[in-house]
DOPALO-905939 format. One record per residue (C-alpha): residue number from 0; residue in three letters; x, y, z. Coordinates in nm, 2 decimals. Example, Ala and Ser with C-alpha at 12.3 -4.5 7.8 and 13.67 -1.06 7.14 Angstrom:
<rs>
num,residu,u,v,w
0,ALA,1.23,-0.45,0.78 .
1,SER,1.37,-0.11,0.71 .
</rs>
This chain:
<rs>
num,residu,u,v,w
0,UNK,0.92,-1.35,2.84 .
1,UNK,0.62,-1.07,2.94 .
2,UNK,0.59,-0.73,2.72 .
3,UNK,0.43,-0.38,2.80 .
4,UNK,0.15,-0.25,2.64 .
5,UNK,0.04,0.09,2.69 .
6,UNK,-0.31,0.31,2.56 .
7,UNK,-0.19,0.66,2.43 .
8,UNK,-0.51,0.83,2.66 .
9,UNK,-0.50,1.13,2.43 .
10,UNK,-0.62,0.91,2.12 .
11,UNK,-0.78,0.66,2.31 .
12,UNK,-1.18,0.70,2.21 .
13,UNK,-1.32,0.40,2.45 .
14,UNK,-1.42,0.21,2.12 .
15,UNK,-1.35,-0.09,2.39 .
16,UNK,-1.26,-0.28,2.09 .
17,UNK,-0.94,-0.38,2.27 .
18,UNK,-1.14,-0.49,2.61 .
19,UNK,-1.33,-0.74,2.37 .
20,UNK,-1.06,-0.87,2.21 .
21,UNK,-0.83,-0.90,2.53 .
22,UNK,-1.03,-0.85,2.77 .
23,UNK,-0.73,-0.99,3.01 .
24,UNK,-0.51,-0.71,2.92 .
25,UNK,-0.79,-0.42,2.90 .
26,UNK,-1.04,-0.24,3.07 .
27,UNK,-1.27,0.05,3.01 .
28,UNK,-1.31,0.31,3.29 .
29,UNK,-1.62,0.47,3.35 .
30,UNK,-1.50,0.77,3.50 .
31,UNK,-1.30,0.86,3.16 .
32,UNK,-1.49,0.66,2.88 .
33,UNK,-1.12,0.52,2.83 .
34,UNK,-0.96,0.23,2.75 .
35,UNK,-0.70,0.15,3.02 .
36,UNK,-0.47,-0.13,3.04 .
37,UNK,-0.49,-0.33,3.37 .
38,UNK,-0.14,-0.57,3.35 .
39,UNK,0.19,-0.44,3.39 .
40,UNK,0.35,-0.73,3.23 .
41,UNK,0.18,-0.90,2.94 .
42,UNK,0.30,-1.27,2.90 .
43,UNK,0.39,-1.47,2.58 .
44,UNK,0.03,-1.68,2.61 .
45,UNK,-0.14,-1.35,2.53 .
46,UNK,0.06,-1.13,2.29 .
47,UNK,-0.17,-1.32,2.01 .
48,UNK,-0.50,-1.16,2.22 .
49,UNK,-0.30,-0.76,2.22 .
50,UNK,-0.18,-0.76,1.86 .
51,UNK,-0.54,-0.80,1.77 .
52,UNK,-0.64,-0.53,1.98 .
53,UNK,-0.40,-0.28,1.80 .
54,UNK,-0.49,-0.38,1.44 .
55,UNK,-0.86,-0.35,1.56 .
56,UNK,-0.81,-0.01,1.77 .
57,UNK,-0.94,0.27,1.54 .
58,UNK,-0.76,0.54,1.66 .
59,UNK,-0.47,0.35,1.66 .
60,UNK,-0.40,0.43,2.05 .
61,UNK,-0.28,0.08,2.16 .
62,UNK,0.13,-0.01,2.09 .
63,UNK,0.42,-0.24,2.22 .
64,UNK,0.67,-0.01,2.44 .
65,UNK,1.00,-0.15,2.52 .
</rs>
């Protein structure tokens, strides 16, 4: 089974805390200073890696969507 994950842009502060902790999953953007998320589909073997990166996020931009 694969999830979504999805950056709210507007709260999103380019902390890059996510990138470092799922590095797979994230990417910051130089041309925004944002955190973007690079996978459509995140897959079971790395839903450990993204619920890190929310409870790390300090803005709290980062959440499951179904």
């Amino acid at each position: 089974m694969s999830h979504r994950v999805e950056v709210d842009q507007q709260m999103c502060e380019g902390h890059g805390k996510c990138q470092a902790s799922a590095p797979e999953v994230f990417e910051h953007r130089d041309e925004d200073d944002l955190s973007h998320v690079i996978l459509d589909e995140v897959p079971d073997t790395l839903t450990a890696k993204v619920d890190r990166a929310i409870r790390l996020c300090p803005r709290q931009a980062i959440r499951w969507v179904s």
